[in-house]
C-alpha positions as CSV (number, residue, x, y, z in Angstrom):
1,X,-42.1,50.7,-2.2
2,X,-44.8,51.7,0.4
3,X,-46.6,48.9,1.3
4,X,-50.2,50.9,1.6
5,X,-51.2,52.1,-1.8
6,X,-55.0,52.2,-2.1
7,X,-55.2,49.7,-5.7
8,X,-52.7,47.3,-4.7
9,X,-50.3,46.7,-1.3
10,X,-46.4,47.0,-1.7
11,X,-46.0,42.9,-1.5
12,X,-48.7,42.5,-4.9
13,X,-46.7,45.4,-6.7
14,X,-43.5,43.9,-6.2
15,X,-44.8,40.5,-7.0
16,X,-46.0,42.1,-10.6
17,X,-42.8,44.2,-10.9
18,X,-40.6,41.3,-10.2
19,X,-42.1,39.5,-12.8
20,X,-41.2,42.0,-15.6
21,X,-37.9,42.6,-14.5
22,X,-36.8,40.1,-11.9
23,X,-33.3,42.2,-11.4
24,X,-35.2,45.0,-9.7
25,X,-34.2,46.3,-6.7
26,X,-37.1,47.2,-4.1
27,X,-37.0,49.0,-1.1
28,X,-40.2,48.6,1.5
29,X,-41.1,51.9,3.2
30,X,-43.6,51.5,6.2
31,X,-44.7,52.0,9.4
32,X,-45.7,48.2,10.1
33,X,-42.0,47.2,11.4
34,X,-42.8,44.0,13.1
35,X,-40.8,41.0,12.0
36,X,-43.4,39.5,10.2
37,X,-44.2,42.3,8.1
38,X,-40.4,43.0,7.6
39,X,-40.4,39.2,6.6
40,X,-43.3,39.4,4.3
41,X,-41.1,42.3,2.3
42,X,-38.5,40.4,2.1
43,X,-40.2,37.2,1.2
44,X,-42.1,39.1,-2.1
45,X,-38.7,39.9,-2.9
46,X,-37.6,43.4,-1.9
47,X,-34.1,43.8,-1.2
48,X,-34.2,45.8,1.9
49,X,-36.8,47.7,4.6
50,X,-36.9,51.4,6.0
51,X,-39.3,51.7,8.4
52,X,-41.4,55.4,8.7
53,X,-41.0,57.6,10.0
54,X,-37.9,57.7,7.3
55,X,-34.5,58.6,9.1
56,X,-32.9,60.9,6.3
57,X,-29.3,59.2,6.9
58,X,-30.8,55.4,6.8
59,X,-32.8,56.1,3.5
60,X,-29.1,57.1,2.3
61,X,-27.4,54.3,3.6
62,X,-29.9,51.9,1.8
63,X,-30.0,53.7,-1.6
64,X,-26.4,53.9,-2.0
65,X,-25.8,50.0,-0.6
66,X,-27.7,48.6,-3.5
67,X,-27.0,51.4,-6.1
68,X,-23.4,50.0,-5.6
69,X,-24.9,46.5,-5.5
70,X,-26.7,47.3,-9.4
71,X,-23.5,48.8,-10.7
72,X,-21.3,45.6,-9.9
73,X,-24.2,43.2,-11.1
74,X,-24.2,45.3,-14.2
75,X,-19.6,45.5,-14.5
76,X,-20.0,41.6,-13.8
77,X,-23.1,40.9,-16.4
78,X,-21.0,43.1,-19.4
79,X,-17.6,41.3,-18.6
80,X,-19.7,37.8,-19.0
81,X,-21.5,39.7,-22.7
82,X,-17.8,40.4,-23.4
83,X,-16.1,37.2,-22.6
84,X,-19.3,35.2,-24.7
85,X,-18.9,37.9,-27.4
């Protein structure tokens, strides 16, 4: 998520995605690393923060982290379907 969009900032997207689907997984891409914005990101409910410039290898890192992250909440959210089934 880039946190400067000219309609509407990263934190108000992610407040409006969040609501729709509150399983979404965000990732914050911006320059503005201090702690409070990092803090703010995290606090709107993104999962994680890459700051620009992008560092090819960290993007990576990130992606894959919560890509395994969604696979095991969706393993763990079929076993509980199957087990109520």
């Amino acid at each position: 998520m880039d946190m400067r969009m000219p309609e509407m900032d990263g934190v108000e997207a992610t407040e409006h995605i969040l609501l729709n689907n509150p399983q979404q997984i965000i990732i914050a891409m911006t320059a503005n690393v201090q702690k409070e914005d990092v803090d703010l990101c995290m606090n709107a409910g993104m999962k994680d923060f890459v700051p620009k410039p992008v560092n090819r290898a960290q993007l990576i890192k990130s992606v894959n982290h919560w890509m395994i992250a969604a696979k095991r909440l969706e393993l763990r959210e079929s076993i509980c379907l199957m087990i109520m089934s």
